[in-house]
C-alpha positions as CSV (number, residue, x, y, z in Angstrom):
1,X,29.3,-0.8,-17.0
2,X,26.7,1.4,-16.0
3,X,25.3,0.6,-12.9
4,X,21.8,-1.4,-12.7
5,X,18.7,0.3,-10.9
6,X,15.8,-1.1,-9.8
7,X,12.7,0.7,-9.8
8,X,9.3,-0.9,-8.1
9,X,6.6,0.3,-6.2
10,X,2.9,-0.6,-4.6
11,X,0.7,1.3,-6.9
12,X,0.9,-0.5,-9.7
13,X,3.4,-0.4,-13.0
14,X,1.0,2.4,-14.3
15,X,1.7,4.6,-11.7
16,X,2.6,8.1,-12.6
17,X,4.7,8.6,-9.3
18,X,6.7,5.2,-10.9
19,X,7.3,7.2,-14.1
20,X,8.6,9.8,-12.1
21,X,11.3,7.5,-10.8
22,X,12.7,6.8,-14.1
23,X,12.5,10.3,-15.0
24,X,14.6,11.1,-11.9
25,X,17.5,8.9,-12.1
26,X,17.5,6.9,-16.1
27,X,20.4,9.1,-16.6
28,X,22.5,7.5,-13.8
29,X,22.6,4.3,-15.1
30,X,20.6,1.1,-16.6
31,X,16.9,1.3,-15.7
32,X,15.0,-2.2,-14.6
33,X,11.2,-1.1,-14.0
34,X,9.2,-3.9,-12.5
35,X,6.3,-3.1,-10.1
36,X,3.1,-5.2,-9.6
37,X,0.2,-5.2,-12.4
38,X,-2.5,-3.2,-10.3
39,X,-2.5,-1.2,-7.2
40,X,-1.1,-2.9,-4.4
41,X,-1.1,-0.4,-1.1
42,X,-1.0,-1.1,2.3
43,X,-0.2,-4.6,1.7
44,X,3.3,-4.1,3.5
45,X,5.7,-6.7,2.7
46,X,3.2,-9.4,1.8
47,X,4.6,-12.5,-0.3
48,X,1.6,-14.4,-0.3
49,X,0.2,-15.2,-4.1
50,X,-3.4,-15.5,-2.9
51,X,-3.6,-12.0,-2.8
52,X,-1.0,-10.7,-5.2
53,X,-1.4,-13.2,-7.9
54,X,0.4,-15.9,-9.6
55,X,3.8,-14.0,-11.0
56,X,2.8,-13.6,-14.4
57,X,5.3,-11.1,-16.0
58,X,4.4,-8.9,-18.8
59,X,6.0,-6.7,-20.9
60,X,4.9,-3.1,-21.0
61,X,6.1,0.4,-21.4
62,X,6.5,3.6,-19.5
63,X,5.8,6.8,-20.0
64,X,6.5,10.1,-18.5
65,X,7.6,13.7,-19.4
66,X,7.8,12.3,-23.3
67,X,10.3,10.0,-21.9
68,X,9.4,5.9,-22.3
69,X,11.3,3.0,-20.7
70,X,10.6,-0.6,-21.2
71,X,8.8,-2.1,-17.8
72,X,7.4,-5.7,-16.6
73,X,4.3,-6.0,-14.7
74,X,4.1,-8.8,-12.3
75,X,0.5,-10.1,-10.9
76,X,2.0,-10.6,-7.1
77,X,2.5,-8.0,-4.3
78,X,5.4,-5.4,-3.7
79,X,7.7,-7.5,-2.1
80,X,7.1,-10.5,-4.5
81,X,7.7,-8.6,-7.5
82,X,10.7,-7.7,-6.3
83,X,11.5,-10.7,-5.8
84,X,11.2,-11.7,-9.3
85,X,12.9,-8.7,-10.6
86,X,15.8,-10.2,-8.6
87,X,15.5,-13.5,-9.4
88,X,14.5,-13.5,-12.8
89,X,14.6,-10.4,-14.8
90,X,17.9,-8.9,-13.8
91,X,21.1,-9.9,-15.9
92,X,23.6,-8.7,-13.2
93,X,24.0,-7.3,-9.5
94,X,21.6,-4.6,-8.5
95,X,23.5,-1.5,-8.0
96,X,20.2,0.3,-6.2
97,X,16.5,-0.5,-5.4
98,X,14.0,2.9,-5.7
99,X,10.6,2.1,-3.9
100,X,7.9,5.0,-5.5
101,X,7.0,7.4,-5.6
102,X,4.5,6.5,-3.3
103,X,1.2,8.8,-3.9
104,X,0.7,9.8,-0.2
105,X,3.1,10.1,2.9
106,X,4.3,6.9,4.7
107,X,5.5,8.4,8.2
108,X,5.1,7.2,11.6
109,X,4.3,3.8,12.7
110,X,2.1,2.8,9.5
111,X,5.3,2.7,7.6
112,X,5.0,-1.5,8.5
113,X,2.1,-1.2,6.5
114,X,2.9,0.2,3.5
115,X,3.7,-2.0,0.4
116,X,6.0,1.4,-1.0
117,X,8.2,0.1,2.7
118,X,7.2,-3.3,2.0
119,X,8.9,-3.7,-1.4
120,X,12.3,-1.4,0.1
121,X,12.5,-4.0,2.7
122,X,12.5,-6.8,0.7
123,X,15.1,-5.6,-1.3
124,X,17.2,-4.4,1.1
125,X,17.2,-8.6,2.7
126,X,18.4,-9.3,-0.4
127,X,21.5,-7.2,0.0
128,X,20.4,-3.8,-2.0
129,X,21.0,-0.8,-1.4
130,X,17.7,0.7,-1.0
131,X,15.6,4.2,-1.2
132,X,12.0,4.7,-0.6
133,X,9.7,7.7,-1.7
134,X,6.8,8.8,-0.9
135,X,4.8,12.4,-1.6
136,X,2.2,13.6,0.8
137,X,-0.7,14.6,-1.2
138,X,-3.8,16.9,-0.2
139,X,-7.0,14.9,1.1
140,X,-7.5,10.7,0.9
141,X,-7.0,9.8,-3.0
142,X,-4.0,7.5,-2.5
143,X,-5.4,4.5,-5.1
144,X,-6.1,6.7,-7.8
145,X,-3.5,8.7,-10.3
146,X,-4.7,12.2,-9.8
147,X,-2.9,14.1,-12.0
148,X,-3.1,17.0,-9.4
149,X,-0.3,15.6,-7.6
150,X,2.7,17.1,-8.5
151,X,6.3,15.3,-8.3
152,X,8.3,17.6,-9.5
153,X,10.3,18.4,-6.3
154,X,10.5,14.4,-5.5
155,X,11.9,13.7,-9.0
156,X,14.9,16.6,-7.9
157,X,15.4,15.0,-4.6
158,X,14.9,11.2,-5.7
159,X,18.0,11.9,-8.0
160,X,19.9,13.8,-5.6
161,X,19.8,11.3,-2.6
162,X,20.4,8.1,-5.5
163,X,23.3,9.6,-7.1
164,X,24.8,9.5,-3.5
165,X,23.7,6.1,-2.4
166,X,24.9,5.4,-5.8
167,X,28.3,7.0,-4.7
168,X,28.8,6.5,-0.9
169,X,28.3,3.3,1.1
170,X,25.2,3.8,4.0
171,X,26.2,2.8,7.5
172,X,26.0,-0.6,9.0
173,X,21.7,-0.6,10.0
174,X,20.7,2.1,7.7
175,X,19.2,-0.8,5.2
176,X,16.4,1.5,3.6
177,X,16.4,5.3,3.3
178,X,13.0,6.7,3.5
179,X,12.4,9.8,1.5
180,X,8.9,12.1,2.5
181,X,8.3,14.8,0.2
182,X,5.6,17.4,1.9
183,X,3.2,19.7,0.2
184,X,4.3,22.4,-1.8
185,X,8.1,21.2,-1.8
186,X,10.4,22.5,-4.1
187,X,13.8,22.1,-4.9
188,X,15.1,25.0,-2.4
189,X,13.1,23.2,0.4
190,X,15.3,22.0,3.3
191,X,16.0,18.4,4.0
192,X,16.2,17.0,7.3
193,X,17.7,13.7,8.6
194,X,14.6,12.1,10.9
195,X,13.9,9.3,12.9
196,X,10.5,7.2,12.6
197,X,7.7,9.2,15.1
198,X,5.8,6.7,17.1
199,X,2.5,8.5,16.1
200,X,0.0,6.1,14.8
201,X,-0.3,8.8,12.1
202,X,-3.6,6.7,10.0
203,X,-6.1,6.3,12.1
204,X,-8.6,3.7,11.8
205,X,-12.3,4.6,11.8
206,X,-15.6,2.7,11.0
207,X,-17.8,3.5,8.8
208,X,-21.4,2.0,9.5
209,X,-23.8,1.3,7.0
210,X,-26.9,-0.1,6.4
211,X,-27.8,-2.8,3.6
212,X,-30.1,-6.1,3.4
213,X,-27.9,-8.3,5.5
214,X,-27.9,-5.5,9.0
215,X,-25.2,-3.3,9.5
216,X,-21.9,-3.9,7.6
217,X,-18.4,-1.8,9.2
218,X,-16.0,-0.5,6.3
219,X,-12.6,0.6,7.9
220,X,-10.9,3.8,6.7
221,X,-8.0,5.9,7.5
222,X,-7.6,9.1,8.4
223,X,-4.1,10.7,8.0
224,X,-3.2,12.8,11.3
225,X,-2.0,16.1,9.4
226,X,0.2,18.1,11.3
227,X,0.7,15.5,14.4
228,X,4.2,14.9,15.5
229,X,4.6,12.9,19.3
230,X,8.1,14.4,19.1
231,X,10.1,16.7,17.4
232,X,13.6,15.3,15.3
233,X,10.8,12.8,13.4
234,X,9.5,12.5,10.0
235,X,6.3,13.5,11.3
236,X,7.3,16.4,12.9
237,X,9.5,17.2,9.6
238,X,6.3,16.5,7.5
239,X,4.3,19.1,9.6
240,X,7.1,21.6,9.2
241,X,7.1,21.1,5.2
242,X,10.6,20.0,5.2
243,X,12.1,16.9,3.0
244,X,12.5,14.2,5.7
245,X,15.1,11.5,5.5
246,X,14.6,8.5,7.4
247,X,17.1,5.2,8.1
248,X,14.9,2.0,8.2
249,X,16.7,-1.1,9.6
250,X,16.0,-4.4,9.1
251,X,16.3,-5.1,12.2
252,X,13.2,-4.9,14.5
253,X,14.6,-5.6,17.8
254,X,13.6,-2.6,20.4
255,X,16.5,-0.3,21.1
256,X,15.3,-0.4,24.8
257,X,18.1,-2.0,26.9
258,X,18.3,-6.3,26.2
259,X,19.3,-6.1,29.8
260,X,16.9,-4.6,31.5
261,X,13.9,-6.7,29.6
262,X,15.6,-9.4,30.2
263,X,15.8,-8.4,34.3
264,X,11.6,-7.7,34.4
265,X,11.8,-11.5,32.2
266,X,13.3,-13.2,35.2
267,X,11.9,-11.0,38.2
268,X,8.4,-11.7,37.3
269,X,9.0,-15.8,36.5
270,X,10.6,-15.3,39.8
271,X,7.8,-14.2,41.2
272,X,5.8,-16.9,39.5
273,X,8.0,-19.4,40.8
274,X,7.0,-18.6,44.4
């Protein structure tokens, strides 16, 4: 039996970067396309209905390079449509989860943002093997579907890293893969094996502006292009227009020594105590 994949994502089922997905891997095995009814980003791994909506499911279609594939549309948030694909819509185990392709990168510490991350995450907890794209695109249109974005080297290197998931068994921790494709990426372009940067690579700004009611502040983001805090990151990788690859565990839990927190825990209550 072929195996089942799972496609999702946070922009919404019409998406072309979700299109792209099924264009990458339908010919390695049973396509199940579910991905929230509108655009859905930065909502990280939200499952509250209040803001993604109440689970309807709807049939719909997908298209992409004259290719079509049946889809559902949920009205809920990344994670939560994930959840019902799991729950409801698939007829057997879920051989692999695909998360994209994300229009914009998701490096550095916003990755707890994103609803791309968001949706790997939660399919990852339920046991999936899981990948995650994303394409860094030129300037701030990340909620539209500019048709100047090109996928073409993500749809090459989304099929190339799932036929090995598909193949191969990831490492005890590695629950999510995280795939950045940079700007101007082809398929010749190097791939690097990365570790998260601790860059707060978006960076919030106001915007201040006038109405009837006083001054009202708008928050934006600005993307920090070609910022890196260290080098062996997806950041750094990004800046160096190399295909990044990035383990995500579930787990949360600093990798500084349990010890020594635990010794400034007890000196300080100590101290406290005295």
């Amino acid at each position: 039996m072929n195996p089942l994949i799972l496609i999702t994502n946070d922009d919404g089922i019409n998406s072309p970067g979700l299109g792209a997905v099924a264009e990458a891997v339908h010919s390695l095995g049973e396509l199940l396309i579910v991905a929230p009814q509108v655009q859905q980003t930065s909502m990280g791994r939200s499952r509250t209905q209040q803001c993604g909506g109440d689970g309807t499911i709807s049939k719909t279609t997908v298209i992409y390079g004259g290719n079509q594939w049946e889809g559902y549309s949920v009205k809920a948030t990344p994670a939560l449509a994930v959840v019902h694909a799991v729950k409801e819509l698939a007829d057997r185990e879920i051989s692999l989860a695909i998360s994209g392709i994300n229009y914009g990168e998701n490096v550095a510490s916003c990755v707890t943002v994103s609803g791309t991350i968001g949706a790997a995450l939660e399919a990852a907890d339920m046991g999936i093997p899981t990948l995650a794209v994303s394409q860094e695109i030129d300037g701030q249109d990340y909620h539209s579907y500019s048709s100047r974005v090109n996928f073409s080297a993500a749809i090459h290197f989304t099929r190339l890293i799932a036929q090995i998931m598909l193949n191969n068994t990831m490492p005890f921790d590695a629950d999510v893969l995280k795939l950045e494709i940079p700007l101007g990426a082809t398929r010749e372009t190097r791939f690097v094996v990365t570790r998260q940067d601790r860059l707060p690579y978006y960076q919030s700004n106001l915007d201040f502006r006038e109405n009837l009611f006083g001054t009202q502040n708008k928050v934006y983001d600005l993307p920090s292009k070609g910022k890196y805090s260290s080098k062996n990151t997806d950041a750094y990788a990004l800046s160096q227009g190399l295909v990044s690859i990035t383990p995500l565990s579930l787990d949360l839990t600093s990798r500084k020594c349990l010890d020594e927190i635990a010794k400034i825990l007890n000196t300080s209550i100590l101290k406290k105590d005295q």
